[in-house]
BAKOLNU-303510 format. One line per 4 residues: number of its first residue (from 1); their letters; for each residue z, x, y of N, C-alpha, C, O. Coordinates in Angstrom, 2 decimals. Each point is the difference from the previous one (the first is absolute). Example, Ala and Ser with C-alpha at 12.3 -4.5 7.8 and 13.67 -1.06 7.14 Angstrom:
<sites>
1	as	7.80 13.19 -5.69 0.00 -0.89 1.19 0.00 0.90 1.20 0.66 1.04 -0.02  -1.38 -1.39 1.07 0.06 0.82 1.19 0.73 -0.77 1.09 0.17 0.51 1.11
</sites>
This chain:
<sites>
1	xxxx	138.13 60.91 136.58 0.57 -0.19 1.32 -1.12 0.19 1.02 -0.71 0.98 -0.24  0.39 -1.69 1.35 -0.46 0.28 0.75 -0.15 0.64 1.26 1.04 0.08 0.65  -1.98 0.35 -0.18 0.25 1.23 0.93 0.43 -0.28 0.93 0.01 -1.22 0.19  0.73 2.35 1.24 1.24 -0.25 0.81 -0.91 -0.42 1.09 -1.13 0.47 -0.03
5	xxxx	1.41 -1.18 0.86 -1.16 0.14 1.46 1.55 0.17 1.04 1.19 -0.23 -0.21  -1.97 0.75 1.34 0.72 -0.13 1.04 -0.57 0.72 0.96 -1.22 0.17 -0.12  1.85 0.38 1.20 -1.03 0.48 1.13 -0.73 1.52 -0.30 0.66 0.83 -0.63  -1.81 -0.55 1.02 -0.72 0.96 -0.11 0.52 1.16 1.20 -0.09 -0.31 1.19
9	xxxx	0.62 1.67 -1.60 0.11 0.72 0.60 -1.40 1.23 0.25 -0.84 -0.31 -0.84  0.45 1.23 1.46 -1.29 0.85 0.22 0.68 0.94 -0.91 0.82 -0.30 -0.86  -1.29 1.57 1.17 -0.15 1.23 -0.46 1.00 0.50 1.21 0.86 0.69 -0.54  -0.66 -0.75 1.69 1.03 0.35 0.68 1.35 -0.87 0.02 0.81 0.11 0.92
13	xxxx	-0.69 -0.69 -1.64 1.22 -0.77 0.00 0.36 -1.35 0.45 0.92 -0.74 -0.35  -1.84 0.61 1.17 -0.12 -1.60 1.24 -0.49 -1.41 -0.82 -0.56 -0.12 -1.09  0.90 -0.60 1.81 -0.47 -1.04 -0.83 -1.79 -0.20 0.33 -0.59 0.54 0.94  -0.02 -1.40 -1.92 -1.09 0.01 0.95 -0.57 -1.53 0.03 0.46 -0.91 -0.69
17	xxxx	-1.42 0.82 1.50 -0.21 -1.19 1.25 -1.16 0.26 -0.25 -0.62 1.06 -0.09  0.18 -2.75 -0.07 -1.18 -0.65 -0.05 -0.28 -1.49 0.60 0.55 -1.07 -0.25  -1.82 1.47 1.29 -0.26 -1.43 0.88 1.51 -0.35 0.69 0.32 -1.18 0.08  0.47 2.09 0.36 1.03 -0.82 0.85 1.46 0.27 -1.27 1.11 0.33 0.42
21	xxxx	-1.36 -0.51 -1.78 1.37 -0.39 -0.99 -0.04 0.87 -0.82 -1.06 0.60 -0.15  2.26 -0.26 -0.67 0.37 0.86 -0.84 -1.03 -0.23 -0.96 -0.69 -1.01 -0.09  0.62 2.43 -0.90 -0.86 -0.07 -1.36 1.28 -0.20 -0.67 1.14 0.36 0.29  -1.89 -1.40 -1.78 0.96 -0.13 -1.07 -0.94 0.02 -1.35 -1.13 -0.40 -0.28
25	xxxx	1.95 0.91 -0.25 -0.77 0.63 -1.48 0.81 0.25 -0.45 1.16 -0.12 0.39  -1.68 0.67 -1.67 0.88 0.83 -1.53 0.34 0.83 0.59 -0.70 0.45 0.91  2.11 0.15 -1.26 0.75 1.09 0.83 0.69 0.54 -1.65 1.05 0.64 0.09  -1.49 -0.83 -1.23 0.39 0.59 -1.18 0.10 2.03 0.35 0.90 0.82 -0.16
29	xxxx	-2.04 -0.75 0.59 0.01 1.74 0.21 0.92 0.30 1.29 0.97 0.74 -0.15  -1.28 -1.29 1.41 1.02 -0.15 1.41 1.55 0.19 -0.86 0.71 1.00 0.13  -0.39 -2.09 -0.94 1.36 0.26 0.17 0.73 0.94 -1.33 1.19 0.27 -0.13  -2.29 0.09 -0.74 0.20 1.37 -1.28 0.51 1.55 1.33 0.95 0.78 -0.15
33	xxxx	-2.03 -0.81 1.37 0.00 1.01 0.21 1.43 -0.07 1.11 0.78 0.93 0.24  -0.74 -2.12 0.24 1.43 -0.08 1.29 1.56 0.27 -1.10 1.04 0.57 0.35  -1.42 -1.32 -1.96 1.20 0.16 -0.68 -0.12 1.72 -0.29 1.13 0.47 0.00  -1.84 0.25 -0.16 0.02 1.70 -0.43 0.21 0.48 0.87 0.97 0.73 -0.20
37	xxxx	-1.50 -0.62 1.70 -0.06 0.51 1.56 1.95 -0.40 0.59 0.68 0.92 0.43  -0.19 -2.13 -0.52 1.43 -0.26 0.28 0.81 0.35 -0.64 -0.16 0.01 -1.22  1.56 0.50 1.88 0.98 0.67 -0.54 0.80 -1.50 -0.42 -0.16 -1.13 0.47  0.93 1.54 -1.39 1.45 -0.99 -0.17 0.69 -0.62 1.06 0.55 0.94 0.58
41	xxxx	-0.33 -1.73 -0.14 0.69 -0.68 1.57 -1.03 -0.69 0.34 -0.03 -1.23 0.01  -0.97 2.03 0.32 -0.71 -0.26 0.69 -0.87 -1.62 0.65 -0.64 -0.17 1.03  1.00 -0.84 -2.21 -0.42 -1.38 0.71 1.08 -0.42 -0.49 0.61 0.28 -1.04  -0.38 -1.24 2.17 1.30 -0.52 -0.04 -0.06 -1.30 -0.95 1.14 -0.40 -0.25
45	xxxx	-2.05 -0.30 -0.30 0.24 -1.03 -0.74 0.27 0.47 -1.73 0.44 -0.75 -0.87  -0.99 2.68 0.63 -0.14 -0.24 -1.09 0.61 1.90 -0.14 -0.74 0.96 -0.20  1.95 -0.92 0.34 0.77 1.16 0.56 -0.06 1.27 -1.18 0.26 1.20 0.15  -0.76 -2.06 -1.51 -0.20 1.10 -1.02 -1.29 0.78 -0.38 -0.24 0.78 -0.91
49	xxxx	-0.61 -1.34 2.08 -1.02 -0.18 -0.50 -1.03 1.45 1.05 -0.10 0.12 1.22  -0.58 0.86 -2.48 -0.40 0.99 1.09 0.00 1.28 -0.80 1.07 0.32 -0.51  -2.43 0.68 0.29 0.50 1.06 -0.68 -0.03 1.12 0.81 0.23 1.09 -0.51  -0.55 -1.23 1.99 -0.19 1.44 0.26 -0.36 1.15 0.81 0.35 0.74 0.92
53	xxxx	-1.46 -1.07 -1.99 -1.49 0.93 0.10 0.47 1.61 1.14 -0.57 1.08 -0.18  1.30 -1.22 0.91 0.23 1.04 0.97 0.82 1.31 -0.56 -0.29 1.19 0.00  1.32 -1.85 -0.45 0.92 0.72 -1.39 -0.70 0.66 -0.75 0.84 0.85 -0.28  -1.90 -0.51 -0.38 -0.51 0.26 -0.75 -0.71 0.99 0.28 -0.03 0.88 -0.85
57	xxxx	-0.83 -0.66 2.22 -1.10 0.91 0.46 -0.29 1.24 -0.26 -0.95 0.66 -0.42  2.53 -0.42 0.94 -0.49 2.08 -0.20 1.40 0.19 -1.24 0.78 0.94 0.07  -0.70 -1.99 -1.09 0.76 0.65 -1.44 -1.10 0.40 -1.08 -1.20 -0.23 -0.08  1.73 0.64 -0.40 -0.24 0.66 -1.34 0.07 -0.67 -1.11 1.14 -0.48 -0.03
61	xxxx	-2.09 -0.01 -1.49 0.91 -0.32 -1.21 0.53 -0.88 0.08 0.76 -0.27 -0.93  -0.87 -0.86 2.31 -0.15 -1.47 0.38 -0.23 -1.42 -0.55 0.62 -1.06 0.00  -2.42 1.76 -0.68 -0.69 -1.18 -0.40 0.66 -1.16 -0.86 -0.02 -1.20 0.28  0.49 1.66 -1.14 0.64 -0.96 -0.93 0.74 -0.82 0.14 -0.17 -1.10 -0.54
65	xxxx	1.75 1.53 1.67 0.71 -0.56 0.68 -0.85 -1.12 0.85 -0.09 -1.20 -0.27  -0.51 1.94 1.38 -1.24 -0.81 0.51 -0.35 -1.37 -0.81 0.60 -1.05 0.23  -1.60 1.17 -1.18 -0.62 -1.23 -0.50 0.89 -0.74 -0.65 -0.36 -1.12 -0.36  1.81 1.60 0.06 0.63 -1.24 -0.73 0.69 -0.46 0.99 0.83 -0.87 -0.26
69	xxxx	-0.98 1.31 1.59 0.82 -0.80 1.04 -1.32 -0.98 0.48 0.20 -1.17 0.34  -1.42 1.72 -0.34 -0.84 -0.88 0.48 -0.40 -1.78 -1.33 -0.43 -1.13 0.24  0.88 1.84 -1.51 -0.04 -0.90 -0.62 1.16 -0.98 -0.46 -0.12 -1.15 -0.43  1.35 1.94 0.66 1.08 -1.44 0.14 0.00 -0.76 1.64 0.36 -1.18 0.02
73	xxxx	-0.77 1.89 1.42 -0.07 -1.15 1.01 -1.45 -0.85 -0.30 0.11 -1.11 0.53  -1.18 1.23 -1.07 -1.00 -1.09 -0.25 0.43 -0.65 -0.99 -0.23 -1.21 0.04  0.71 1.55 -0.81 0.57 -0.95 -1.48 1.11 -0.90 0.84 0.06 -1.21 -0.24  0.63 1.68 1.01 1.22 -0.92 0.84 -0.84 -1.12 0.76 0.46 -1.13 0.09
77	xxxx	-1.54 1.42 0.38 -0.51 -0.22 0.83 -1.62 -1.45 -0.99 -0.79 -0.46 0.83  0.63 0.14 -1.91 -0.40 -0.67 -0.72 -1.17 0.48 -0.64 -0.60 -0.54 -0.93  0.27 1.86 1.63 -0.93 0.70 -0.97 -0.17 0.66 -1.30 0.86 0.81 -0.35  -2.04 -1.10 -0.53 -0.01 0.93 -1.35 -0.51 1.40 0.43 -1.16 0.33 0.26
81	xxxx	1.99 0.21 -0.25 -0.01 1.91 -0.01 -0.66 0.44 -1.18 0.47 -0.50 -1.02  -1.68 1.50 0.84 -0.37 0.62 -1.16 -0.25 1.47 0.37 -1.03 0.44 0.50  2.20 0.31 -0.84 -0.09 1.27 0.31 0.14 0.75 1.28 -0.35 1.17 -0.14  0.65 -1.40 1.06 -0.71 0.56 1.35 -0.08 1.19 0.31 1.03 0.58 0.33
85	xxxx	-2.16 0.05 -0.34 -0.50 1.46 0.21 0.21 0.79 1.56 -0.76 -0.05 0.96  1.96 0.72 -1.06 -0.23 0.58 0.94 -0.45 1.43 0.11 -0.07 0.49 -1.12  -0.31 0.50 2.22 -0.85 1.48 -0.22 0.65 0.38 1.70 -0.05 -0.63 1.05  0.42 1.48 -1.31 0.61 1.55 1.48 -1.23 0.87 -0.18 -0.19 0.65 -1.03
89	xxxx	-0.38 -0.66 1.73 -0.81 1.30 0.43 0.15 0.51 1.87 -0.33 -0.59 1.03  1.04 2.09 -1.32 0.14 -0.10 1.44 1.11 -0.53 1.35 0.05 0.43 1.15  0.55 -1.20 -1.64 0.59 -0.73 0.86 -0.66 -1.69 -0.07 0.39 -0.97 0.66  -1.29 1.01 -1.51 -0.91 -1.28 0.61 0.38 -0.57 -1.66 -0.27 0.53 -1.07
93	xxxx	1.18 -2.11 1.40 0.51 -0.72 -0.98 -1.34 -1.10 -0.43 -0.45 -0.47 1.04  -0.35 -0.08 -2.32 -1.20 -0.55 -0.11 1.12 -0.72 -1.12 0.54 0.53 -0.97  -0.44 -1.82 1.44 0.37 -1.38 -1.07 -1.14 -0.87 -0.44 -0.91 -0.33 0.77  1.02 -0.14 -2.35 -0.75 -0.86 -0.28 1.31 -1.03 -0.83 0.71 0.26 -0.98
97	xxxx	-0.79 -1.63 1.96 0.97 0.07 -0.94 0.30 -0.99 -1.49 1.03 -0.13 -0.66  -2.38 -0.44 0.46 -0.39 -0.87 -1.01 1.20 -1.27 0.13 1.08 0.15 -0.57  -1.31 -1.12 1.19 0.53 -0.87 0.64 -1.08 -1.48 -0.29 -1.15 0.14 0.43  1.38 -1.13 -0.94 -0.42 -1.60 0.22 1.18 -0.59 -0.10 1.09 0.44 -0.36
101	x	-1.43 -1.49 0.73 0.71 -1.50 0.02 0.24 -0.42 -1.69 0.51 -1.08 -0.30
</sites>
């Protein structure tokens, strides 16, 4: 399958702009991290679609729950899932989530 393009968002969230027009590129990682970062509801074209990530922060004994939610919305979503590693240290949630097309 080939990779997703669509608009390029920054590191703060915005879209970003070049010479006057939107950037467009591979958004394969952009939209791994908007599907883990969004709750359920949350876009209206695709209402099931969303694991979270906020839910999760300050629990306990999580992880597992965690990565199999992160790996059935990318599997919904047309990705091959292999494992996805997640780690709590702190309060501070670190996903890897072994994700291609």
């Amino acid at each position: 399958m080939a990779n997703r393009i669509d608009y390029l968002c920054g590191s703060d969230g915005d879209l970003l702009i070049s010479n006057g027009d939107f950037v467009v590129g591979i958004s394969d990682e952009m939209h791994i991290e908007d599907t883990i970062k969004s709750d359920v509801g949350h876009w209206k074209e695709n209402p099931q679609d969303g694991v979270g990530i906020d839910k999760y922060i300050k629990s306990t004994g999580q992880e597992q729950v965690l990565a199999r939610s992160i790996k059935l919305q990318l599997e919904n979503d047309g990705y091959t899932v292999n494992n996805p590693i997640v780690e709590v240290d702190n309060e501070k949630v670190t996903i890897t989530p072994n994700a291609e097309l």
